[in-house]
Each structure stands twice: as C-alpha cells, then as structure tokens.
N, C-alpha and C positions, 0 to 999 in steps of 0.2 A: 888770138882773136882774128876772124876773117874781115881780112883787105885793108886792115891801119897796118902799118909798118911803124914798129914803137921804137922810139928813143932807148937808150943803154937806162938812161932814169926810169924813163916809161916800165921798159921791162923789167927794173928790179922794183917799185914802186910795192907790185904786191906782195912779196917778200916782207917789205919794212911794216906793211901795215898790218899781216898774219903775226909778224913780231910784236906788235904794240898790243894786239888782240889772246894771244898766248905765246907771253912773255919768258916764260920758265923753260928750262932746258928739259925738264919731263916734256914736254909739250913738242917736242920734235917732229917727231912721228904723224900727227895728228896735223901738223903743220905744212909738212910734204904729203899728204892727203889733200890737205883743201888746195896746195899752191898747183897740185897738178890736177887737180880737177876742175878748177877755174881755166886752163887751159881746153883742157878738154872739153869741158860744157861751153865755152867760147864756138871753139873750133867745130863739134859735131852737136852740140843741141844737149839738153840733158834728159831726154829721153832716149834719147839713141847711146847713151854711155853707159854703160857697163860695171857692174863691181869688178869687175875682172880688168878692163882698162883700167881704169883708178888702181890694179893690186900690179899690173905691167908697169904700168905708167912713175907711181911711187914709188917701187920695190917694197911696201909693205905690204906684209899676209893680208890672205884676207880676213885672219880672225882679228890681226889690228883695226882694220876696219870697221869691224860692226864693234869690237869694243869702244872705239872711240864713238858712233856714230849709231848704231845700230843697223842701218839702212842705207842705200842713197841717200832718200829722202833727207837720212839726217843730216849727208855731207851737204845736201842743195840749203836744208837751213840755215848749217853752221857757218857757211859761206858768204849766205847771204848777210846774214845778221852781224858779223864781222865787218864786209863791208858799209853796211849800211850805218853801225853804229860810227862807224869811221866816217865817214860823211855828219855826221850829226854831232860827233867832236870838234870837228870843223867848222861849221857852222855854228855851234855854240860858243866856240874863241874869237870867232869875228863879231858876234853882235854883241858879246859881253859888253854891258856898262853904257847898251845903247838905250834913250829914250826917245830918239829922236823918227816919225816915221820915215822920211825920207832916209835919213843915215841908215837906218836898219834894211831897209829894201837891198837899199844899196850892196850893205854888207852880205842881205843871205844871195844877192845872186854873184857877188863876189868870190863869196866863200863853195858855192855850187856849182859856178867852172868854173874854180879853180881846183878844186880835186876832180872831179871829170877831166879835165886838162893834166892832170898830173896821173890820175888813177884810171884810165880806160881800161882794161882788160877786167876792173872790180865794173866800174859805171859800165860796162858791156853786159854784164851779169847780172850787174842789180836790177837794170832796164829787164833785162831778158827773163827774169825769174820769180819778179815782184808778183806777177799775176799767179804764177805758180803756189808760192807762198801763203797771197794775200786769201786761195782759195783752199788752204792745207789746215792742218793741225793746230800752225803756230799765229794763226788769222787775228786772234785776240791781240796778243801779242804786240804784233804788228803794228794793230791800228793803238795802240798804245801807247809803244816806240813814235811812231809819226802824231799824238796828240802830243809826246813831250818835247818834240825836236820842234812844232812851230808852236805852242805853248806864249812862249815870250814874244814871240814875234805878231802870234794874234791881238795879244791884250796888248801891247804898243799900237797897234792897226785900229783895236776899238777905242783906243781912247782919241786916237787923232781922227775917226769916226765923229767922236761926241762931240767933238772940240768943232767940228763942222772943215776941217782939214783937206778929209778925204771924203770921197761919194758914200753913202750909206747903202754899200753893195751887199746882195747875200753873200754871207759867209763861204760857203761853198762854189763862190765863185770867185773870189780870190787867187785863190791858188792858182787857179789857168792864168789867170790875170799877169800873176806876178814870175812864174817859173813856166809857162807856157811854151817862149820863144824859146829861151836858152835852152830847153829841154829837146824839142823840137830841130833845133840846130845840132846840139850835142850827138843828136842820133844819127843825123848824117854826119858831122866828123866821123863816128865811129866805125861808120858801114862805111869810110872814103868818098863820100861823096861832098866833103869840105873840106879845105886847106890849111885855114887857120883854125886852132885851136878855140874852145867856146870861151878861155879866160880871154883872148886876145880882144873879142868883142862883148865884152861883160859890161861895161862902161854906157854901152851904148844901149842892151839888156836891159841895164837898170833903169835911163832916161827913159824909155821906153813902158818898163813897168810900172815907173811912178806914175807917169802922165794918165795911162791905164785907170788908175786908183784914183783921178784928183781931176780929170777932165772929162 
C-alpha cells in the first residue's frame, strides 16, 4: 500500500486472514491470487491492474485465474468480501453478550480500529473498493452483509432509544454519528498522514460517539 510503511505483523496480517477465509490447502492457489492482488490494487489502483500483473505477480496461469475467479471483477469481489467479512467477525466477538448501549458503541468502535490497526493493507482496499462493489454485481449482497454486521448493534441502539437513553435520531444518521471520526482518521493513517494508529485513539472515538448519540 502507498506511503504506510507496515510492521513485520502488519505485513503478514493479510496472509492470516486469506487463511481464516480459505482455510484448506486446495485453496492455495486462489489464495496467492487474492494476497498479491491486494497488493497491487493497493499500490496501482484496480483499474489499472491487469490479469496479466496478477498472473506475473502470483506465478499462477492465467487459466487459474479465471477458474478460481472468472474475471478481475471476481478477484476485486473475492477480496473484498474476505476482508470485509473479517472485519465483521470482529466486531461480532467484541459486542457478543452486550446489551448495554454504551458498552456496545464502545465495543464496535473498538473492534473497528482495532482491525484497521492491525489489517491496513485489507482496510486500504475495503475503503478503496467498497464503492466499486457496492455499485457491481454483488450490491444486494453487500447491503445485506452490512444489514447483518450492525443488526445487533441497531436493535440495542433502539431500545436504549425507547428507554429515552439516547436522542431519537434518524436511523441513517447513526452511523456517521458513531464510525464517522475513526473512519475519517483511519484514512489518513493510511495515506501517512497520521502517526498513531486509529486503535491508539479509539477510547477517545467512543466518548466521542456516545456523547454524539445522548447529547
């Protein structure tokens, strides 16, 4: 990725998680595909990459490629949705067992730098590609993936709503509310134009986004 210089964890981080995502040793192949294309769509854009880069780049043909993938396209999905669903495993381990709305805030902006903190080269991609995506094929999808990942997190939000808790905000205004900042931050970490990391200041994210919600 252009102009973060990563940690030895940083840089094996996406490795671990294409591991969690295609786990099986058939899955190799398909695996050094996506880990060197997440470089590449970093580094040059994924419009400007190439089936051909990706077959340099891997050392796999190119008829591996479109068998695993059929297309780019399909490598920019597989990519993304790897990452993304990895982010939303994350966040679902951290709020598990929460009913509390503050505790919960807390936890998903917790758990949101803290894998951007850990995973930049995936959060440089998911940032970078989500519009791509969200305006492709797999759109349905998506907004489906993202109604199950804040699911728990909304109906905790409406009931501390009912309860007279929190402000009675529109629903779609939440979300700026609550991941705004750290998003916002996270994007200059990534393009170097911040130093500490977005978990370092997560803490202060979360006061932040409660007060947002209840004042």
């Amino acid at each position: 990725m252009a102009r973060k210089k990563l940690s030895a964890a940083q840089a094996a981080a996406p490795d671990r998680l294409l591991e969690r995502a295609f786990p099986d040793a058939r899955h190799a192949s398909r695996r050094s595909v996506l880990r060197h294309a997440l470089s590449l769509f970093n580094a040059n854009g994924v419009e400007a990459t190439k089936i051909d880069d990706l077959k340099r780049a891997s050392g796999q043909s190119v008829g591996t490629i479109y068998h695993h993938f059929k297309n780019k396209e399909g490598v920019v999905d597989a990519l993304f949705f790897a990452a993304f669903d990895d982010l939303s495993r994350a966040i679902a381990e951290r709020i598990a067992g929460l009913a509390d709305g503050h505790a919960v805030v807390d936890a998903l902006i917790q758990a949101y730098a803290h894998w951007i903190s850990t995973q930049p080269e995936c959060a440089q991609f998911v940032f970078m590609a989500r519009e791509t995506v969200g305006q492709g094929p797999h759109a349905e999808d998506l907004q489906q993936r993202l109604l199950d990942r804040y699911r728990p997190i909304d109906e905790v939000l409406a009931r501390e709503a009912e309860a007279g808790r929190i402000l009675p905000l529109p629903v779609d205004l939440i979300p700026s509310l609550v991941l705004g900042a750290v998003e916002f931050y996270a994007r200059g970490w990534l393009a170097g134009r911040r130093r500490a990391t977005p978990a370092s200041h997560a803490p202060r994210f979360a006061t932040a986004a409660w007060r947002a919600l209840t004042e």
